[in-house]
PyMOL Python script that loads the backbone (N, CA, C, O; Angstrom):
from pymol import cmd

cmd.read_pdbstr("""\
ATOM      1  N   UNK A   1     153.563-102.899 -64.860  1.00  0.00           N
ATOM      2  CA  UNK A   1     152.728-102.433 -63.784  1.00  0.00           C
ATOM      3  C   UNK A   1     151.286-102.814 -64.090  1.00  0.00           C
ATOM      4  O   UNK A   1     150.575-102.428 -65.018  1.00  0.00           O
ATOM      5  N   UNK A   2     151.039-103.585 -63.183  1.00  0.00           N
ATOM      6  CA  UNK A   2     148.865-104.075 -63.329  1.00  0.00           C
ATOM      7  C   UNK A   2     148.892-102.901 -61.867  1.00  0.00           C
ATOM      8  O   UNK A   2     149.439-102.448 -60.862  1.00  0.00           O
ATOM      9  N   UNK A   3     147.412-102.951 -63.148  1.00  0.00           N
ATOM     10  CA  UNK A   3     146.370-101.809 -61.960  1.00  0.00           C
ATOM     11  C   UNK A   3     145.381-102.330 -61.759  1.00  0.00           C
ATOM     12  O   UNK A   3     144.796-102.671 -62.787  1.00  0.00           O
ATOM     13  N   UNK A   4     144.563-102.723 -60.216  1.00  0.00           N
ATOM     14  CA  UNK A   4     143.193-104.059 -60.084  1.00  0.00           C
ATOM     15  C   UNK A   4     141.964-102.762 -59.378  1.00  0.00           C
ATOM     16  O   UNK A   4     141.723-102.006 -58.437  1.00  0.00           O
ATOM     17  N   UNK A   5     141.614-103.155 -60.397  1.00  0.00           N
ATOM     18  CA  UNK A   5     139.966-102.013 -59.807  1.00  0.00           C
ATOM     19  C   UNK A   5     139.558-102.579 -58.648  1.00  0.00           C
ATOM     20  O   UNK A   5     139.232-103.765 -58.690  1.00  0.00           O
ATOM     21  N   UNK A   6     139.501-101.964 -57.574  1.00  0.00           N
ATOM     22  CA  UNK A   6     138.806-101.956 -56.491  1.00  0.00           C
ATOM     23  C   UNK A   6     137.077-102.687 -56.145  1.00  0.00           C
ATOM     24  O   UNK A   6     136.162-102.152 -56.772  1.00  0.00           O
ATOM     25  N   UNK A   7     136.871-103.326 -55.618  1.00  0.00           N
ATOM     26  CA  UNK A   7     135.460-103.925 -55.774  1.00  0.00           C
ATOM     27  C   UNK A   7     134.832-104.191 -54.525  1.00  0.00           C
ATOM     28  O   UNK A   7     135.295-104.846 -53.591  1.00  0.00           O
ATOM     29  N   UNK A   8     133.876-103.693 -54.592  1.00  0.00           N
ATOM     30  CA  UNK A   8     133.008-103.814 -53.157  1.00  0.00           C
ATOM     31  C   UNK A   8     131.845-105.116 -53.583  1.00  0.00           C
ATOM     32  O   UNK A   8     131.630-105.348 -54.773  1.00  0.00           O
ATOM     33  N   UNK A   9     131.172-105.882 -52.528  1.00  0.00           N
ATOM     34  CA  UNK A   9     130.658-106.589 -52.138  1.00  0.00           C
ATOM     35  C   UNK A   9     129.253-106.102 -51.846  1.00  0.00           C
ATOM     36  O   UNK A   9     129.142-105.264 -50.951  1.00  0.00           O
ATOM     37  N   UNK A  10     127.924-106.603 -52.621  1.00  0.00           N
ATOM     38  CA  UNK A  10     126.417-106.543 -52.030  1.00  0.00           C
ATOM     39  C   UNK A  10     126.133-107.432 -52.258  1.00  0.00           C
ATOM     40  O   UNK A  10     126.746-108.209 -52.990  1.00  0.00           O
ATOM     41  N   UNK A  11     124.701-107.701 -51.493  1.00  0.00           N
ATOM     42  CA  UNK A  11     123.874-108.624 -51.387  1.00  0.00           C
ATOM     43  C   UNK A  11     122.749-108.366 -51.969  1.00  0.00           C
ATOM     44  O   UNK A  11     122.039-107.519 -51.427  1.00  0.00           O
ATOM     45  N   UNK A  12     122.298-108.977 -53.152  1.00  0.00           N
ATOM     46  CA  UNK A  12     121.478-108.615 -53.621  1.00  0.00           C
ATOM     47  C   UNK A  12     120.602-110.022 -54.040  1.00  0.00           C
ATOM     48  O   UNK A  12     120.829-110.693 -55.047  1.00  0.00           O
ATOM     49  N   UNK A  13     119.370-110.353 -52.850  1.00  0.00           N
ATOM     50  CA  UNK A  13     118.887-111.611 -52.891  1.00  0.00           C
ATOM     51  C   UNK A  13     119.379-112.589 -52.274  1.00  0.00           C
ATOM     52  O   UNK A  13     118.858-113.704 -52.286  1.00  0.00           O
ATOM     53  N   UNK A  14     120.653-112.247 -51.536  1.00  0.00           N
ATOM     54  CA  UNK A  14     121.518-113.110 -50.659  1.00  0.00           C
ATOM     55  C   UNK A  14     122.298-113.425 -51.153  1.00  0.00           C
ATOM     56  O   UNK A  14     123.125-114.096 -50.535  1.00  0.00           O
ATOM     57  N   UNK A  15     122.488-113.159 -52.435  1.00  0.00           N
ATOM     58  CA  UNK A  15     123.737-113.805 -53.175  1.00  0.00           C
ATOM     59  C   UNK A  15     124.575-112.381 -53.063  1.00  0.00           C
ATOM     60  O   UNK A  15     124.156-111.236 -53.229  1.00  0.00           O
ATOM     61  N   UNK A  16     126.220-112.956 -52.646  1.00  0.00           N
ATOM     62  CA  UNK A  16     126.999-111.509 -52.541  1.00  0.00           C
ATOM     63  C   UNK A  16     127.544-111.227 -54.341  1.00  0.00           C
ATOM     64  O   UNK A  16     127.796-112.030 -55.240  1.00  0.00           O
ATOM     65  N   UNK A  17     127.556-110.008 -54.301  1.00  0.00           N
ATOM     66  CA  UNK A  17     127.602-110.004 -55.969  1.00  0.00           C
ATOM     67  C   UNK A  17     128.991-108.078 -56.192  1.00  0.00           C
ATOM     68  O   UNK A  17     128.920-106.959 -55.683  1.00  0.00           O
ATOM     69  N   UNK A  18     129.729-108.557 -56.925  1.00  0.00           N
ATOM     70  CA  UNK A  18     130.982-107.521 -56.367  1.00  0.00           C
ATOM     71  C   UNK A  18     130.830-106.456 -58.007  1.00  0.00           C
ATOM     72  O   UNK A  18     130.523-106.654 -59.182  1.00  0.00           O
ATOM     73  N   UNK A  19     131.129-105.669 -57.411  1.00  0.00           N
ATOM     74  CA  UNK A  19     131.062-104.279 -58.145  1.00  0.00           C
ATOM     75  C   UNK A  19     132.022-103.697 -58.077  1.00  0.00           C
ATOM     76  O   UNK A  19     132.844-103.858 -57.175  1.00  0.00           O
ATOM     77  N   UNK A  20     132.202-102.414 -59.568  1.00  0.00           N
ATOM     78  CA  UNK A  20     133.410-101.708 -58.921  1.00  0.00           C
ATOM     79  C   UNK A  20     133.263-100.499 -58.210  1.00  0.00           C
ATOM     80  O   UNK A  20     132.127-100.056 -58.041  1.00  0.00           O
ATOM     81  N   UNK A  21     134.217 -99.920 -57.781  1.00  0.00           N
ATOM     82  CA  UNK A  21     133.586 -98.844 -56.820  1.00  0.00           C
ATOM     83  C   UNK A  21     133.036 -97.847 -57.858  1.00  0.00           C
ATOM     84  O   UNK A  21     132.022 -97.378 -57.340  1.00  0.00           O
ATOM     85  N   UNK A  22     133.222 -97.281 -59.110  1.00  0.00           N
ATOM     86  CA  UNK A  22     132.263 -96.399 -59.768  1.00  0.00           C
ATOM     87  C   UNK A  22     130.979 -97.198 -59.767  1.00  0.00           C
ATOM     88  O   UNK A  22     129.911 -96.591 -59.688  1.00  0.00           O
ATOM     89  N   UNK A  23     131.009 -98.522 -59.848  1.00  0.00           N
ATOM     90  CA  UNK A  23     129.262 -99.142 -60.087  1.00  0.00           C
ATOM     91  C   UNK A  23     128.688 -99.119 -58.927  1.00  0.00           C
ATOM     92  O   UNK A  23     127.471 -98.932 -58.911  1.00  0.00           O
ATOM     93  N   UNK A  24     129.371 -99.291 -57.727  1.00  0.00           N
ATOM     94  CA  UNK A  24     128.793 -99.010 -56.696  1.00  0.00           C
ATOM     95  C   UNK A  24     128.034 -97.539 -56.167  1.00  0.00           C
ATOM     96  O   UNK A  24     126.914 -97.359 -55.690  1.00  0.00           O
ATOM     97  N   UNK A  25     129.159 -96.578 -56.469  1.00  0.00           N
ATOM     98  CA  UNK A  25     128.787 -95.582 -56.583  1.00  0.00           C
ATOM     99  C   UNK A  25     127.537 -94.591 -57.098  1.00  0.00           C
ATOM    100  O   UNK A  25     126.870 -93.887 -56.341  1.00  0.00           O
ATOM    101  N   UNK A  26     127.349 -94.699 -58.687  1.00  0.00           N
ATOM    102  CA  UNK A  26     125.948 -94.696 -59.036  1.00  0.00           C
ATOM    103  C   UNK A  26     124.785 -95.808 -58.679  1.00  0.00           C
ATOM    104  O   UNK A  26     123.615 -95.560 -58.972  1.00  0.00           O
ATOM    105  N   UNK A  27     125.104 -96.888 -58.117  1.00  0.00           N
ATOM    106  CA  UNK A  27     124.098 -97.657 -57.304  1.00  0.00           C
ATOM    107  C   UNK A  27     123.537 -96.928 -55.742  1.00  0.00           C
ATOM    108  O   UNK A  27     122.394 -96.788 -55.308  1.00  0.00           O
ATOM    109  N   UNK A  28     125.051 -96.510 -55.082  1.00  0.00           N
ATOM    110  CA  UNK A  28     124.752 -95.880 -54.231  1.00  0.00           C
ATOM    111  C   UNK A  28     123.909 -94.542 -54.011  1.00  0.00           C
ATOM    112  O   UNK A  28     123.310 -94.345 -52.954  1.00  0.00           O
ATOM    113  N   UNK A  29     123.899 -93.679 -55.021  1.00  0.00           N
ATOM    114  CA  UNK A  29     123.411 -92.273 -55.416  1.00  0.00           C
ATOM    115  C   UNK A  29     121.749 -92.421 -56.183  1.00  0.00           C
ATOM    116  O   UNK A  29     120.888 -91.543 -56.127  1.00  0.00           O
ATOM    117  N   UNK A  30     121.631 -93.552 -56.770  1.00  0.00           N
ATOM    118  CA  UNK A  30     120.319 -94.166 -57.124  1.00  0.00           C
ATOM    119  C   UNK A  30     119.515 -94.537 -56.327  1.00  0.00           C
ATOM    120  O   UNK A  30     118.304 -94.324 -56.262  1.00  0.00           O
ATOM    121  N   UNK A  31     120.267 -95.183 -55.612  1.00  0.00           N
ATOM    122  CA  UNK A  31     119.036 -95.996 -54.002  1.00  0.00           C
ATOM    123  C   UNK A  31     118.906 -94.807 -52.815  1.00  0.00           C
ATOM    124  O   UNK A  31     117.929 -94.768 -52.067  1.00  0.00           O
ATOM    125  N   UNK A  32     120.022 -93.836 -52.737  1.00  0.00           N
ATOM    126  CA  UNK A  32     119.915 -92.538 -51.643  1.00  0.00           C
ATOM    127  C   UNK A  32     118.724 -92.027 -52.450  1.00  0.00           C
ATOM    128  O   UNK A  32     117.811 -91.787 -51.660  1.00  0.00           O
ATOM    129  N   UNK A  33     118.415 -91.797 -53.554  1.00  0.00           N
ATOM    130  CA  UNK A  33     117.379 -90.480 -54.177  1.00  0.00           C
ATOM    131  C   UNK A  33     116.112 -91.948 -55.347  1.00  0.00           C
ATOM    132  O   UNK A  33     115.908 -92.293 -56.511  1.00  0.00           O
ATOM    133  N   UNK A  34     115.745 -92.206 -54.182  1.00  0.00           N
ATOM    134  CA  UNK A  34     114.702 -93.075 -55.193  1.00  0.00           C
ATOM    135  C   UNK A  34     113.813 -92.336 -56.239  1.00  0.00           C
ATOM    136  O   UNK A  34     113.589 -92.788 -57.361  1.00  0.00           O
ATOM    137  N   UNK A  35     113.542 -91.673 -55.971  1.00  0.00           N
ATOM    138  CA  UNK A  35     112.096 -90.681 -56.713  1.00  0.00           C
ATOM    139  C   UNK A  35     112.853 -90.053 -57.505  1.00  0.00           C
ATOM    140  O   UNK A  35     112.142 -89.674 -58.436  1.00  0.00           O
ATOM    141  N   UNK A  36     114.401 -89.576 -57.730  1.00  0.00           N
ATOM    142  CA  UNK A  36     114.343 -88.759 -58.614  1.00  0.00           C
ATOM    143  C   UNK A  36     115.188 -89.383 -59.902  1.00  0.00           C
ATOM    144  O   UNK A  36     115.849 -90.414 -60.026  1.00  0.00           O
ATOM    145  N   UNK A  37     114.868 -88.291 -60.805  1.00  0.00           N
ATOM    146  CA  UNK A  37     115.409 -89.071 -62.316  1.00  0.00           C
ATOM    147  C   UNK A  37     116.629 -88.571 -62.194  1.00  0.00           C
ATOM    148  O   UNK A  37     116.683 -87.551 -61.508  1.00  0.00           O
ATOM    149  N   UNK A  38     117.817 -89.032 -62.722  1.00  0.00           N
ATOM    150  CA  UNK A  38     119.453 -88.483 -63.035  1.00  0.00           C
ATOM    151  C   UNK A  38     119.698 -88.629 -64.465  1.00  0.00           C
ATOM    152  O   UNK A  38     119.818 -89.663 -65.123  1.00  0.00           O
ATOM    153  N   UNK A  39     119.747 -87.460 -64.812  1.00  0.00           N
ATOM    154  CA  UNK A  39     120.356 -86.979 -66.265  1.00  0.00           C
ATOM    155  C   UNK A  39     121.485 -88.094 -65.996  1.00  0.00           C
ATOM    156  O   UNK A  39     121.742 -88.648 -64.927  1.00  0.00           O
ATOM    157  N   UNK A  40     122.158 -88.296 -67.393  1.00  0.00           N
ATOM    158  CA  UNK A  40     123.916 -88.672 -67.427  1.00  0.00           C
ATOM    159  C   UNK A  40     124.689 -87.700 -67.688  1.00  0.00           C
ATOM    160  O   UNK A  40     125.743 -87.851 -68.304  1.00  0.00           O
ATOM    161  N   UNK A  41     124.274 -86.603 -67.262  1.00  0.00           N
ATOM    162  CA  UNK A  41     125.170 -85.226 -66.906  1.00  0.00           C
ATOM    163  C   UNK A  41     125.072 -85.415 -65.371  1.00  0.00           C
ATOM    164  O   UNK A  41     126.144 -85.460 -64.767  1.00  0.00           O
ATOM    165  N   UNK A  42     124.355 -85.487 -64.929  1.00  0.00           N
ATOM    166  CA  UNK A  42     124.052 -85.454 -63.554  1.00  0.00           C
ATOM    167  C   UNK A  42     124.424 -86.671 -62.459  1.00  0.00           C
ATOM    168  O   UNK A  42     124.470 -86.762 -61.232  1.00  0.00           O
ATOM    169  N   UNK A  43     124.642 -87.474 -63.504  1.00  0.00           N
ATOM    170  CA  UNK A  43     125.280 -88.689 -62.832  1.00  0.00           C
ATOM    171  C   UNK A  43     126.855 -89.376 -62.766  1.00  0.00           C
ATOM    172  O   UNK A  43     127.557 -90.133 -62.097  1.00  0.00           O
ATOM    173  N   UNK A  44     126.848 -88.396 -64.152  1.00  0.00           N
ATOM    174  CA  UNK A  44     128.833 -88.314 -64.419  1.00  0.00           C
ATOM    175  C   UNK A  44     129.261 -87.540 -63.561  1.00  0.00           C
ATOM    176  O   UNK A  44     130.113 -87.919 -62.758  1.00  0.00           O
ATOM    177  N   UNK A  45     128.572 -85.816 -63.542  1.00  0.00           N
ATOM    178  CA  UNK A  45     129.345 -85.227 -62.293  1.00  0.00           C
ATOM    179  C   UNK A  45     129.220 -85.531 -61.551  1.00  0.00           C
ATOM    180  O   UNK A  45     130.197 -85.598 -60.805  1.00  0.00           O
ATOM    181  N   UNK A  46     128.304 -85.852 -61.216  1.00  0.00           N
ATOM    182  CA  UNK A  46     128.105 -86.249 -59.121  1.00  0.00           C
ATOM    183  C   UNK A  46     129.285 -87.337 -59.262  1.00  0.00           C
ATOM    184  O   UNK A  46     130.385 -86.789 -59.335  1.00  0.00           O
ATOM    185  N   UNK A  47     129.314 -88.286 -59.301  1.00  0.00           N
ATOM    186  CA  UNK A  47     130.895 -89.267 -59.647  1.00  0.00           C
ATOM    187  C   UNK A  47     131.905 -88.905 -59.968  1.00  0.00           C
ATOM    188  O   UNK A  47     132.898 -89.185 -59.296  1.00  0.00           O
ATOM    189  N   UNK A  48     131.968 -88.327 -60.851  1.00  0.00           N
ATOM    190  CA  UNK A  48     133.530 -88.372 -61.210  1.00  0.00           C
ATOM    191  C   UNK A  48     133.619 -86.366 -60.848  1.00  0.00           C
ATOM    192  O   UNK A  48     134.558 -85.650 -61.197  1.00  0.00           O
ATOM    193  N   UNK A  49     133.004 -86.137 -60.478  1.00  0.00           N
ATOM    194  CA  UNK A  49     133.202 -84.429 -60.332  1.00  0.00           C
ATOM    195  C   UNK A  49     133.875 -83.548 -61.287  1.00  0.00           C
ATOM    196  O   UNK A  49     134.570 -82.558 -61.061  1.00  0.00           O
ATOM    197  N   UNK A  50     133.464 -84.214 -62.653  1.00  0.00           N
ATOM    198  CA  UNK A  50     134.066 -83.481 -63.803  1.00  0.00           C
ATOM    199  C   UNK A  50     133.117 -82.819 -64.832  1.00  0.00           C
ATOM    200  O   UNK A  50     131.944 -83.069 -64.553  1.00  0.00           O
ATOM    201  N   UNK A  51     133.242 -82.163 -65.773  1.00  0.00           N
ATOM    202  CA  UNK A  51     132.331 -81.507 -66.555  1.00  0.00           C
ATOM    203  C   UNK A  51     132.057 -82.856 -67.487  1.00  0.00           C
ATOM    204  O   UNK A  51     132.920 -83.688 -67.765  1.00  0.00           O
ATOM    205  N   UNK A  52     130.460 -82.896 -67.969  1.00  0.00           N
ATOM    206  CA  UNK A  52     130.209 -84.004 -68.906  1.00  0.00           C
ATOM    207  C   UNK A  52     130.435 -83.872 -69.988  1.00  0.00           C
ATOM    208  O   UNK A  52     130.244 -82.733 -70.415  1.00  0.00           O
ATOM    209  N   UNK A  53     130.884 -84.797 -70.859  1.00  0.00           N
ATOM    210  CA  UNK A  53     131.318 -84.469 -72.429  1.00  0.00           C
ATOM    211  C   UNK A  53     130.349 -85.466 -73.221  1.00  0.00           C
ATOM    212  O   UNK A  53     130.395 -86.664 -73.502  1.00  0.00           O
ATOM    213  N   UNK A  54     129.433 -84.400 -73.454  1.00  0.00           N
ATOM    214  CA  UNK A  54     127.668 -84.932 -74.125  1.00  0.00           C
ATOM    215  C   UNK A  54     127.921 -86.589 -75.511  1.00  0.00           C
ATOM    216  O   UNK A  54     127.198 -87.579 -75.621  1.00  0.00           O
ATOM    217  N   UNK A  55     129.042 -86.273 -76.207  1.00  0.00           N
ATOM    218  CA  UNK A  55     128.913 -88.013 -76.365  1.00  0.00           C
ATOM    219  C   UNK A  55     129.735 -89.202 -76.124  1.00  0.00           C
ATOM    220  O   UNK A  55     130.033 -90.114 -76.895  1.00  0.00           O
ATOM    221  N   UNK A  56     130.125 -88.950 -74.550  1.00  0.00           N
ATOM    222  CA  UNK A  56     130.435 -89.853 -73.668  1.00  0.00           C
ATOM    223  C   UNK A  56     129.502 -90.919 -73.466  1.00  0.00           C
ATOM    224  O   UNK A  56     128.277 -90.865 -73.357  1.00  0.00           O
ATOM    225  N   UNK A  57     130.345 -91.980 -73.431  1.00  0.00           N
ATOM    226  CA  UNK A  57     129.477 -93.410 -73.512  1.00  0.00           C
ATOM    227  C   UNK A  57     129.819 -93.901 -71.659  1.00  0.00           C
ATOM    228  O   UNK A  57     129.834 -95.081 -71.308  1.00  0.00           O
ATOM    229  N   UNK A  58     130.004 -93.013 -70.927  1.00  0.00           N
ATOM    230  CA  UNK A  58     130.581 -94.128 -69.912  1.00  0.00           C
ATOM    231  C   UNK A  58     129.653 -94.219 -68.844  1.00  0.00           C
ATOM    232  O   UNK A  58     130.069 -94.809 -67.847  1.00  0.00           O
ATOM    233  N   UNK A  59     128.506 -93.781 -68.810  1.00  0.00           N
ATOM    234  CA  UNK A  59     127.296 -93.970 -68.077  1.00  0.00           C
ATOM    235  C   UNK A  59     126.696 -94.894 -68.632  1.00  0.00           C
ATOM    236  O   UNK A  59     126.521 -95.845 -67.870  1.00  0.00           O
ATOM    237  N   UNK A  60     126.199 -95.065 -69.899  1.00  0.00           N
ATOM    238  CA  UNK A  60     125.391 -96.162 -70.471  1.00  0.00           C
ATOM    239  C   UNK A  60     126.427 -97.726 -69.746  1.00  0.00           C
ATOM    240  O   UNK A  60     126.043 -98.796 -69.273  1.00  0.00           O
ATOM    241  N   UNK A  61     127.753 -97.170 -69.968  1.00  0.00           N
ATOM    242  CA  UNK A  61     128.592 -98.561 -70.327  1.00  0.00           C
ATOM    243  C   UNK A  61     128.361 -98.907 -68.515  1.00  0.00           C
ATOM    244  O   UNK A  61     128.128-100.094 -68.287  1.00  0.00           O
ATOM    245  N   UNK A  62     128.405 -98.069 -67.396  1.00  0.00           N
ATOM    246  CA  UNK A  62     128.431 -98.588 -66.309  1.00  0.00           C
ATOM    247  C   UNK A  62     127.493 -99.282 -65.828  1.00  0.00           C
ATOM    248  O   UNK A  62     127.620-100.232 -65.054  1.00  0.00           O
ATOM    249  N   UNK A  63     125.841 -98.542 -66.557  1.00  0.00           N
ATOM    250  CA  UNK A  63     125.018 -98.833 -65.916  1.00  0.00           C
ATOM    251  C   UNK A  63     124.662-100.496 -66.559  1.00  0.00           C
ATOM    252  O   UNK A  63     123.897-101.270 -65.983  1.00  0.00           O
ATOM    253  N   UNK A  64     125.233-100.747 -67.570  1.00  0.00           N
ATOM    254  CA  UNK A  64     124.800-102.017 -68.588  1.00  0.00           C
ATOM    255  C   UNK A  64     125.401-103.004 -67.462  1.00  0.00           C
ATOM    256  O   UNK A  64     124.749-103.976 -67.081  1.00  0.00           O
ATOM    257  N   UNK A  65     126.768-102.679 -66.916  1.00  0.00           N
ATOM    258  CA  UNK A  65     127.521-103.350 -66.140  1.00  0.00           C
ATOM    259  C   UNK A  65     126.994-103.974 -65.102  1.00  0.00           C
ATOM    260  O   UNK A  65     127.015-105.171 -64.816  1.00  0.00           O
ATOM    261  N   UNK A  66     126.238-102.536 -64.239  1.00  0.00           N
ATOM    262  CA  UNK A  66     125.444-103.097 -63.367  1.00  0.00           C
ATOM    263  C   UNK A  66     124.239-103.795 -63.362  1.00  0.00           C
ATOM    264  O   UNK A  66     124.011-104.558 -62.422  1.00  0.00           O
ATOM    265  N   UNK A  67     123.104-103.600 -64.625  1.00  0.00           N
ATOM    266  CA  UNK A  67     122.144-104.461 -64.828  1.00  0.00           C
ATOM    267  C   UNK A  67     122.467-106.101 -65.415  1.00  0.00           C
ATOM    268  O   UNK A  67     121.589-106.962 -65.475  1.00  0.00           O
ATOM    269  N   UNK A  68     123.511-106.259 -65.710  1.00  0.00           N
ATOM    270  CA  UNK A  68     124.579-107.413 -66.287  1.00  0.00           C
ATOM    271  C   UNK A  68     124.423-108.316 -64.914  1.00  0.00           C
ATOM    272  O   UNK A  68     123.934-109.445 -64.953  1.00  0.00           O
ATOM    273  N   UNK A  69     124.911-107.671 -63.641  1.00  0.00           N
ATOM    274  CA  UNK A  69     125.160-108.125 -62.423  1.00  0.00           C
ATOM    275  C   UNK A  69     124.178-108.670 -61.400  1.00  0.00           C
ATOM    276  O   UNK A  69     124.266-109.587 -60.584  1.00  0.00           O
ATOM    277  N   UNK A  70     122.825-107.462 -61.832  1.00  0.00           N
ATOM    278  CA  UNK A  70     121.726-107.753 -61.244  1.00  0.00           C
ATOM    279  C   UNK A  70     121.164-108.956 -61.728  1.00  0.00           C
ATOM    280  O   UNK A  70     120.865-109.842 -60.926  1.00  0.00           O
ATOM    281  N   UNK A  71     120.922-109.143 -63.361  1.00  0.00           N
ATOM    282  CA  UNK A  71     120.088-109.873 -64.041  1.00  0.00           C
ATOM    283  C   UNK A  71     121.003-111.453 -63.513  1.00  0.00           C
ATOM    284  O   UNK A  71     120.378-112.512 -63.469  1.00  0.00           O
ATOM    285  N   UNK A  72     122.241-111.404 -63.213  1.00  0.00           N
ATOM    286  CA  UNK A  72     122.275-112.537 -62.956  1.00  0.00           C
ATOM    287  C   UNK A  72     121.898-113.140 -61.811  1.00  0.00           C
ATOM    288  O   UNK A  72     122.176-114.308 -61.536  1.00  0.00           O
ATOM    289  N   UNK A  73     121.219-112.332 -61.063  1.00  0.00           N
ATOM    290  CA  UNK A  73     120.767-112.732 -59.779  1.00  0.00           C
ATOM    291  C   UNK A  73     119.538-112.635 -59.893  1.00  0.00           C
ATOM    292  O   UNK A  73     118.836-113.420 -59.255  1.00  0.00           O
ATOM    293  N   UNK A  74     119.045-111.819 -60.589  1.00  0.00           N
ATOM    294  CA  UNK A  74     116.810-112.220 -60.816  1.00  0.00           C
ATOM    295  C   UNK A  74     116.883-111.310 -62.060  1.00  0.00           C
ATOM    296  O   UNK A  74     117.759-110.770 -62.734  1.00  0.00           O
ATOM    297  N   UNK A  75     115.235-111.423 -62.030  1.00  0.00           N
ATOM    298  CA  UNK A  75     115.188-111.251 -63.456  1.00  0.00           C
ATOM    299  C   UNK A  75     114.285-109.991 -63.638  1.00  0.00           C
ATOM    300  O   UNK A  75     113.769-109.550 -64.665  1.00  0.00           O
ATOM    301  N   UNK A  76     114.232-109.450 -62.116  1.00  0.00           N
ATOM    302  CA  UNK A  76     113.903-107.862 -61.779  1.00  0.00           C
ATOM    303  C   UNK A  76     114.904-106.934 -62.495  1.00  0.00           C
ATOM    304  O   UNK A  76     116.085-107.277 -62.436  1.00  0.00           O
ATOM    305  N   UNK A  77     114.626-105.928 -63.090  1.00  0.00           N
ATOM    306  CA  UNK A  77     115.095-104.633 -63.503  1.00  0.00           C
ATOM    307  C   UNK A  77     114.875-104.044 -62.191  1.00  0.00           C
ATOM    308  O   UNK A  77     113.830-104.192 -61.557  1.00  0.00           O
ATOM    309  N   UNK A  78     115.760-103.455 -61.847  1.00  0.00           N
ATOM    310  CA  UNK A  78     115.679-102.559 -60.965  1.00  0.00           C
ATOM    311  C   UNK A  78     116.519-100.565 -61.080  1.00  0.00           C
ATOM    312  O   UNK A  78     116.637 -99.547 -60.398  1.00  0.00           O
ATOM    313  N   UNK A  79     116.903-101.178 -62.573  1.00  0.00           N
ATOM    314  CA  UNK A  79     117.448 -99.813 -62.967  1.00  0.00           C
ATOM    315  C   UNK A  79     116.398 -99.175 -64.333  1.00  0.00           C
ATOM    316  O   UNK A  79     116.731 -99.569 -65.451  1.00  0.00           O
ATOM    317  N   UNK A  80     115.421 -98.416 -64.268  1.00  0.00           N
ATOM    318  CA  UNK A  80     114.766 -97.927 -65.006  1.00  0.00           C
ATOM    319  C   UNK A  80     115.083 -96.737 -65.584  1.00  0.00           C
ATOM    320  O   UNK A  80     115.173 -95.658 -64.999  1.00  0.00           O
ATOM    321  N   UNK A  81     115.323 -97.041 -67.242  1.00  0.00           N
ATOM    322  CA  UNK A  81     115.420 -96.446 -67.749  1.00  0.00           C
ATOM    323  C   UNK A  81     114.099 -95.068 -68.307  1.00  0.00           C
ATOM    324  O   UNK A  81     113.059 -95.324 -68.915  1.00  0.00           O
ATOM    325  N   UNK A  82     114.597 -93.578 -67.843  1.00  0.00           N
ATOM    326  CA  UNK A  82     113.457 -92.843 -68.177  1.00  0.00           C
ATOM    327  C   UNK A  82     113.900 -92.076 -70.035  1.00  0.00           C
ATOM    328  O   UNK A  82     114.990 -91.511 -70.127  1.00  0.00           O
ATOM    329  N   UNK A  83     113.375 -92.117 -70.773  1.00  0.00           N
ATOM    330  CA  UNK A  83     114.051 -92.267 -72.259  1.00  0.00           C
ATOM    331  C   UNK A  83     113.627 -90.511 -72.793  1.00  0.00           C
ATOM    332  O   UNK A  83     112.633 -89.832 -73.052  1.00  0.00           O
ATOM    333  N   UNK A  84     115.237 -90.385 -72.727  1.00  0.00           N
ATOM    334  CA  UNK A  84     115.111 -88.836 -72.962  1.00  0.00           C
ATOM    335  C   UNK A  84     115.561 -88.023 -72.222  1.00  0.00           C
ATOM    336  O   UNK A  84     115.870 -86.901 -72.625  1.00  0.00           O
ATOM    337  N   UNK A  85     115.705 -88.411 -70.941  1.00  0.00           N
ATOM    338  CA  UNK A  85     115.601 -88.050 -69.467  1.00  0.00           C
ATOM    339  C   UNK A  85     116.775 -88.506 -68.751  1.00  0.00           C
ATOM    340  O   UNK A  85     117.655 -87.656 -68.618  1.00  0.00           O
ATOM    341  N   UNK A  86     117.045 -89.949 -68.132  1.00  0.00           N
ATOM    342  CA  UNK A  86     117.851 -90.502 -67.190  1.00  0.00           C
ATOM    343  C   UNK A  86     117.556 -91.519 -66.652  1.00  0.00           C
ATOM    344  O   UNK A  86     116.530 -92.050 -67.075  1.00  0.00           O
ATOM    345  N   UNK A  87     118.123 -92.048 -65.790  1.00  0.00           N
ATOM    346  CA  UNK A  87     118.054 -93.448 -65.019  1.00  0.00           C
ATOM    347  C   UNK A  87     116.877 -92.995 -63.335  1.00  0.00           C
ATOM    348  O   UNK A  87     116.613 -92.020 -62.631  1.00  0.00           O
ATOM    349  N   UNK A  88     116.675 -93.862 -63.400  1.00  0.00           N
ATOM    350  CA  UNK A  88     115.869 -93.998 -61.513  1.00  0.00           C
ATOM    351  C   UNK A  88     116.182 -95.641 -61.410  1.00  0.00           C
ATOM    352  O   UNK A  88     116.627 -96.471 -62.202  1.00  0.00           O
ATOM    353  N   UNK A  89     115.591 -95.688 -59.640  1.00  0.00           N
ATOM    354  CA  UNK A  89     116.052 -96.649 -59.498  1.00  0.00           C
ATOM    355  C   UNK A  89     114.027 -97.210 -59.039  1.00  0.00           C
ATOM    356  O   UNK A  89     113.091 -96.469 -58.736  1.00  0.00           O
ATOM    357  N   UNK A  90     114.049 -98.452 -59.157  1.00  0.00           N
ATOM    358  CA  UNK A  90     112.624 -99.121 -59.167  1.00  0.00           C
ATOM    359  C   UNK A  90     111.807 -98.833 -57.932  1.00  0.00           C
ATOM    360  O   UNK A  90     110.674 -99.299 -57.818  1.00  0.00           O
TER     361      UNK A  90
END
""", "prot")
cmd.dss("prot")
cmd.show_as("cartoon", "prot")
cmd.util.cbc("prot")
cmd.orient("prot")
């Protein structure tokens, strides 16, 4: 049995560039709330609607995913890291 992660489609610079739906997801919840900072407590539950387990790696690992995706399309950061704190978006 294969299992194929689901992947949505953006445009980012005109180039279409595919994500999975969790990367989409915290992309999506980043660009709705520009101004504010998201803990990775705050960004695991809102997603996955589960309690966070403090040395969980799977926020760092998504968001690397998605700056992986961006950078290949420019050479803008657009995921800012606040250190100590959480992610915002630029």
């Amino acid at each position: 049995m294969a299992f194929r992660k689901r992947l949505s489609l953006v445009y980012i610079k005109e180039v279409l560039v595919s994500f999975t739906s969790t990367e989409l997801k915290i992309l999506r919840l980043l660009l709705q709330y520009p101004q504010k900072i998201f803990s990775k407590q705050n960004l695991y539950e809102s997603i996955w609607n589960k309690t966070y387990a403090y040395d969980d790696d799977t926020i760092n690992t998504h968001i690397s995913h998605i700056r992986k995706k961006i950078k290949a399309i420019t050479n803008e950061d657009y995921i800012q890291t606040i250190w100590g704190i959480g992610y915002k978006i630029k």
